[in-house]
N, C-alpha and C positions, 0 to 999 in steps of 0.2 A: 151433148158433146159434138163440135162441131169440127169435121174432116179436115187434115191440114192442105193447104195447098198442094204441101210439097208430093203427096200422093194421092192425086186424082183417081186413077184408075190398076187394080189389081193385075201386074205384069202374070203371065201364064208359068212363070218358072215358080212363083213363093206359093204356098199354100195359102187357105181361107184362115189358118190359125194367124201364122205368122203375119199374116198380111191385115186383120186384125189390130195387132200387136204393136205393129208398126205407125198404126193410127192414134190406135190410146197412145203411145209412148211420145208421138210429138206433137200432142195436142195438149193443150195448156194444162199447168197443173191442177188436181183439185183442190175446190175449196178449203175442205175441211176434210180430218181425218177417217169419215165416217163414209167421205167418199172414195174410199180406197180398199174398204169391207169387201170380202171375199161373197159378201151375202148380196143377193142382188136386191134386195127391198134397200141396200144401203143402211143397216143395221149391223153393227161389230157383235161379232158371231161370242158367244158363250162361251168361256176356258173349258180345253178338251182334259180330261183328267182319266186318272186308271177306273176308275168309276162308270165314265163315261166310256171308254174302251169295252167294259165289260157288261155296259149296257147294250151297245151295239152286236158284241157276241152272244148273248143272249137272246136279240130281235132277227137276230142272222142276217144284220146290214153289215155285208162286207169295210171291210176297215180299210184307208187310205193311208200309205206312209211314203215320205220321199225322201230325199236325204237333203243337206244345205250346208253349206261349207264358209257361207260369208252372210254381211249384212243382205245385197241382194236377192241372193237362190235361198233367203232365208223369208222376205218378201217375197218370191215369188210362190213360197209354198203356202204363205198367209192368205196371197189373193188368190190362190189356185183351189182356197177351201181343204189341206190337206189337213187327216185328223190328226197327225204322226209326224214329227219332223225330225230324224236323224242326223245326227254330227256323226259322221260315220267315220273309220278310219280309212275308206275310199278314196277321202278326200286327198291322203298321203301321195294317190297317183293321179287322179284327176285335177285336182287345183295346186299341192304344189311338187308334181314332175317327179317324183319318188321311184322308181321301181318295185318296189312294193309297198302293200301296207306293213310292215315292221318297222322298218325305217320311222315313222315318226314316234312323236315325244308327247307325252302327256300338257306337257308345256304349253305344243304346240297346237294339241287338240284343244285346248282350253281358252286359246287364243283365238280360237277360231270360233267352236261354240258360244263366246260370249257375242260377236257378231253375230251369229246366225241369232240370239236370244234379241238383240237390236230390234230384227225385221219381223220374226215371226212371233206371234205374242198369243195367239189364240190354240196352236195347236200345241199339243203334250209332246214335249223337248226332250229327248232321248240323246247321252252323249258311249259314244265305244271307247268302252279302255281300250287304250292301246296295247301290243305288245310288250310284254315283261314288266306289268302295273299289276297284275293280279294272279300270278302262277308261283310267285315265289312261295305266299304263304297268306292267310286268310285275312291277316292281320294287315298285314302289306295291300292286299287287295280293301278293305275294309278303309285305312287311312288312305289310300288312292281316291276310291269312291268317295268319301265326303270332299275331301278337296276337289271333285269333279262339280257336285254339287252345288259345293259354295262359290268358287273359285271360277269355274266355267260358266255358273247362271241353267245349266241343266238341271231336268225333274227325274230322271231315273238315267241307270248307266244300263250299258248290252255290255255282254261279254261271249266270248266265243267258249262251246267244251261239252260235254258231256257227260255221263256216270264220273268221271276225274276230277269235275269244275262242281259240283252237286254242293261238296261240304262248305264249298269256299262262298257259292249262292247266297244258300242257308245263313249265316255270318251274315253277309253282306243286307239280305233283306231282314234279319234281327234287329238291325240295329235303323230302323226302318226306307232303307232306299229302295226304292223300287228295280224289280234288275228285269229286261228284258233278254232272254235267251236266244243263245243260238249255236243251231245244231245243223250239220250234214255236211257241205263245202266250208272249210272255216276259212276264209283266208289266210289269217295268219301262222296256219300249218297249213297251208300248200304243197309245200317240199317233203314233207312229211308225209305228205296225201299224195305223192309222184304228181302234184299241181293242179292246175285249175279243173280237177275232173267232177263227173258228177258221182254224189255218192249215195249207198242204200243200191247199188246196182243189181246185186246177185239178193237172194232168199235170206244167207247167213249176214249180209253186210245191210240188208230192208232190218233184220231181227237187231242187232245193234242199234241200230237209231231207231227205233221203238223204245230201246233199252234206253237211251241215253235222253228222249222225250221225256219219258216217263220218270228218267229222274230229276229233269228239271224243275219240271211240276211239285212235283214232291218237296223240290228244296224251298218251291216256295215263287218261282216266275211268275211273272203275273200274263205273260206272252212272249211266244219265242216263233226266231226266225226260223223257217226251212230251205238253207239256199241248196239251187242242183241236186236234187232229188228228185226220182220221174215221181210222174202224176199219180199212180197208183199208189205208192207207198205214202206219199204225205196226205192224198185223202183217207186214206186207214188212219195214219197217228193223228191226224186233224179228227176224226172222230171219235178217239179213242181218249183224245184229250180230253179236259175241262175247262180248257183257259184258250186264246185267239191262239192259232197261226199262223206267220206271215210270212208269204212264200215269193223267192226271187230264183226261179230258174226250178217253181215245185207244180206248177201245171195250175188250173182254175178251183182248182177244192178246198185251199186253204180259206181262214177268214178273213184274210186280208192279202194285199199286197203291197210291195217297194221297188222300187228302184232308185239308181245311182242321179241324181237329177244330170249331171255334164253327158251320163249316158243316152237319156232318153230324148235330149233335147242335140243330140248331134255335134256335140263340142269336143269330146274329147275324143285326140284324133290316132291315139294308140291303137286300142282294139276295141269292137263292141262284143260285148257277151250273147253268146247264142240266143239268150233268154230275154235278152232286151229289145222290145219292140222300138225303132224312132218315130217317134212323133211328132219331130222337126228331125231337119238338118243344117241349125244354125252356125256351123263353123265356117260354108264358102259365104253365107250371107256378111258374115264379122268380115272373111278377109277382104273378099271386093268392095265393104263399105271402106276399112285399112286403104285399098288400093284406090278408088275414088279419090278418100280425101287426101291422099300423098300427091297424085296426080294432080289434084285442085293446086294445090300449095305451089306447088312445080309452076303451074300455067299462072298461077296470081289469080287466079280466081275463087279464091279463098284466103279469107273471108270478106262476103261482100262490104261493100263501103256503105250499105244504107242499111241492110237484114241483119248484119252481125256487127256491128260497130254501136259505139255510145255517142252521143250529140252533147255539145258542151250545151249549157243553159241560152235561151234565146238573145241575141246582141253581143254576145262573150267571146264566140267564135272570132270574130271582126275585130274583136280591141285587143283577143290573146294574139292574133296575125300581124295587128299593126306594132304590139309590143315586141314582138319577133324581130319585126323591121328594123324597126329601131335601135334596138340593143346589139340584134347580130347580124342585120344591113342581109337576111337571109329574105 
């Protein structure tokens, strides 16, 4: 793959990722679909399945999950190699401007998952019921989930809860959907929780979510989240378990981890979570690109007349100028 002109030399503000990124990205497309494999032999990588999940917590190879909210960040999780690709209902504040996760709609999450099912194709597609899809009644949660299934192009649903959510699980993976758990910070009881805190804080509030792990298990999870939980308490029920944990804001001992992808990559410009390392900080790189090319437009120097422009067919130019003439003496 050959360097594009347009970036000669790595400026000292981008990183070696981004700057990277920026070379593949404007350098010709590939050929063929095999050159766009996550796998570097350029071999499209294996379907990642609950199988394959619970083969990797068995080998005690940490597990990969990210989130993806559209066709892109859905591709980006394909070529990133991730084994886990969440439709998260995050998405409700990062991609589209919600105040929180309750606010959206099963609708919308389903609208969105079938993009992210577009891009990413190799890793095991996880979709979050949204708010008030799965509390009312098991039944209610049960015809939710399969129309997540069918409907959004998702291989298993997460759902937020604990010892409360246990029977409603149960149901859910009867009738064979795959449910990924989650327990400690829910978001969608925030308010509930006095907000974004970390939970499992005190001995009596660690013993609870023990309690509410352990029933998840039971009902039947094949892996559940541990969000904001200190480290010590989710290495205990990470042990204590039998199935993955996957920890966002639960310290290094879980069997896996996630994040929010707008999070980690510096885009979204509300707040970052304590627990989110960046990676990038793509959001001044997007505006100054924004400001550039407004600027260009401004000055006329965008779009050039030979780089970005089409060429009529050779001697055509000359006879469509004299037809010009002629007709409108312009």
């Amino acid at each position: 793959m050959h360097p594009s002109p347009r970036f000669p030399t790595r400026p000292s503000s981008i990183s070696v990722t981004t700057w990277r990124a920026l070379r593949h990205y404007s350098s010709p497309p590939p050929s063929s679909p095999a050159a766009v494999s996550a796998d570097p032999a350029g071999l499209q990588r294996k379907k990642v399945t609950v199988k394959t999940i619970q083969k990797l917590y068995k080998t005690r190879s940490p597990i990969t999950m990210m989130t993806a909210h559209d066709y892109p960040s859905g591709v980006f999780c394909e070529k990133g190699g991730m084994e886990i690709c969440l439709v998260g209902d995050s998405l409700a504040m990062v991609a589209l401007g919600y105040d929180s996760t309750t606010r959206i709609t099963l609708e919308e999450m389903m609208h969105h998952s079938r993009a992210v099912a577009r891009g990413s194709k190799s890793a095991f597609l996880i979709g979050d019921l949204p708010f008030g899809t799965y509390e009312k009644s098991a039944e209610h949660a049960i015809d939710n989930a399969i129309r997540f299934i069918r409907e959004g192009h998702v291989e298993a649903v997460k759902l937020e809860g604990g010892v409360e959510m246990a029977g409603t699980i149960k149901r859910i993976v009867d009738v064979g959907i795959p449910v990924l758990g989650h327990v400690g910070l829910t978001p969608q009881r925030a308010s509930s929780l006095g907000g974004f805190r970390a939970q499992g804080t005190s001995l009596l509030k660690a013993k609870a979510l023990l309690a509410d792990a352990t029933a998840l298990q039971e009902a039947g999870c094949f892996a559940m989240v541990l969000e904001s939980v200190p480290s010590p308490v989710a290495e205990f029920i990470t042990k204590r378990l039998s199935i993955p944990t996957i920890g966002i804001g639960a310290g290094p001992h879980c069997s896996g981890q996630v994040l929010v992808q707008m999070d980690m990559l510096g885009i979204y410009d509300k707040f970052t979570p304590k627990f989110c390392k960046l990676y990038e900080r793509l959001d001044p790189l997007i505006v100054n690109a924004m400001k550039e090319y407004g600027a260009e437009v401004k000055q006329g120097t965008f779009p050039d007349s030979k780089l970005h422009t089409y060429a009529m067919e050779k001697g055509e130019e000359e006879k469509f100028l004299n037809w010009v003439k002629e007709e409108y003496g312009e």
